[in-house]
C-alpha angles and dihedrals in degrees: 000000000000101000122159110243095244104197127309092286090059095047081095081063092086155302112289088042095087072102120322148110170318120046149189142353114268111299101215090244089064115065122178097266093052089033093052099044087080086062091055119112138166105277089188096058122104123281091207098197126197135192119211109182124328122223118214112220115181104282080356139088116185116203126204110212150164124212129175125292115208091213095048140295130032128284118241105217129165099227104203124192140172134223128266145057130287141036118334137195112240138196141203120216128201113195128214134255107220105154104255111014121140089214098056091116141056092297089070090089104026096100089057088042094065100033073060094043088060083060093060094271125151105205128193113196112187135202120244105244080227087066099043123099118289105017104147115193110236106233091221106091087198098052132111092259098099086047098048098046092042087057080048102062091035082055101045094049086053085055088045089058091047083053090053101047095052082071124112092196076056137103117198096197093066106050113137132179132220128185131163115205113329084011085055096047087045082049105055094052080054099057085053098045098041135042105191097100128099104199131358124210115192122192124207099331145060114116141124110273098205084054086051096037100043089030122027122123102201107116103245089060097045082052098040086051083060083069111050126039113254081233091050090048087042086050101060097022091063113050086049096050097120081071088065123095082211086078094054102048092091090062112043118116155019071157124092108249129194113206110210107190127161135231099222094032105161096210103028123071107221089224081051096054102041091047088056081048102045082046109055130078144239121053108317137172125202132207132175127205139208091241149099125260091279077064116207154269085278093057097060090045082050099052087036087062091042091046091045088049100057114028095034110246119164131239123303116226116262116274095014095116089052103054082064113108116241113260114252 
């Protein structure tokens, strides 16, 4: 998920909190014009991408491959295609941030990358800026750093669709994103700032966080809210609304968008998730499951239907989902 890091009482909030991320709900100083201008980028300047090695997988070849952030750096991204001729769907995927696990990076969807890849999909899977090297956490749990890193992925998977779209094997008509926690806030922000899409699937995120920080009921942030004064919390949440998935879910669609939520998540409050949901716009669909955050096998059959659905892949072979480890 894609929590602030709301003091050092809040870091038990989640994973990703160990500094990241998204924030509040819209401060009324912040509209969606002036929110959405930090996630803005030169869409003219060079990708420069970069291949590093390419792994042969049988029909597949999966490239590892840097391109160009606009903030800095480059973006490592496993670029996997299929083989054949003509105009593919294609998908971007935005991993999670759960402390210790060995997918919080871009290998958590690589599995589900290739089994689509044997159905005619391009897939993109992109590194968090908060996983590349170098990334050093700020100490200051108050500090621009979440901010700053959560425009950064939103901006680098801007940059991914433009990467995308440059391809021949690619139609741009049938682009579709998926993100799981911090991949699903920055997603969501995505889906507000950027119309290319086709379809959206979140996964176990998104939500407002100033409706999570300043309202959850889940014990460790009723506890964590005994720590840190609510004006404290005000003072540094508004000013930073346009952060906050909560001030782009107005504006998501016209895509199509499937919410994933789960009943036992460790870090999302269902009322929480189901307010973000009840709030946002464009044609949307909601399931719950009986999961933790990392969600389950019946999940990716889910997505798999929805994505099949809307941007027109074929049938998987039977037993191919299946064959997909859990993620932990």
């Amino acid at each position: 998920m894609c929590h602030p890091s709301l003091g050092r009482a809040f870091r038990i909030t989640l994973p990703a909190i160990l500094l990241i991320l998204v924030l509040p709900k819209s401060a009324p100083a912040q509209n969606y014009s002036q929110a959405s201008q930090h996630f803005n980028y030169d869409a003219r300047a060079p990708l420069d991408i970069k291949q590093i090695s390419v792994q042969d997988r049988p029909g597949v070849k999966v490239y590892d491959i840097t391109y160009a952030s606009p903030k800095g750096g480059v973006v490592p991204a496993y670029l996997v295609v299929p083989e054949g001729d003509g105009k593919l769907a294609a998908v971007l995927w935005a991993h999670w941030m759960m402390p210790k696990s060995p997918t919080a990076n871009r290998t958590e969807f690589l599995d589900e990358a290739v089994a689509y890849a044997s159905i005619g999909v391009v897939s993109l899977l992109i590194d968090s800026p908060l996983v590349r090297p170098g990334f050093k956490p700020d100490p200051d749990p108050f500090s621009s750093q979440g901010f700053d890193t959560e425009a950064q992925e939103v901006i680098d998977l801007r940059r991914g669709l433009d990467l995308l779209l440059l391809r021949n094997d690619v139609d741009a008509n049938r682009i579709a994103f998926v993100g799981h926690s911090l991949g699903a806030q920055c997603g969501s922000v995505l889906d507000a700032v950027d119309k290319r899409p086709a379809a959206f699937v979140f996964m176990g995120d998104p939500v407002s966080v100033r409706d999570v920080v300043l309202h959850s009921v889940l014990p460790r942030d009723v506890e964590a809210r005994k720590s840190v004064p609510a004006d404290k919390l005000k003072e540094w949440l508004d000013p930073n609304s346009w952060a906050d998935p909560g001030t782009y879910a107005a504006h998501l669609g016209p895509a199509d968008a499937l919410f994933q939520y789960a009943t036992h998540d460790e870090f999302v409050p269902a009322a929480q998730a189901r307010h973000y949901f009840e709030s946002s716009s464009g044609p949307k669909e909601i399931k719950f499951y009986d999961s933790t955050h990392a969600l389950n096998a019946q999940a990716r059959y889910d997505r798999y239907q929805f994505l099949r659905k809307h941007i027109g892949l074929e049938a998987l072979p039977p037993g191919t989902l299946e064959k997909i480890p859990p993620t932990k």
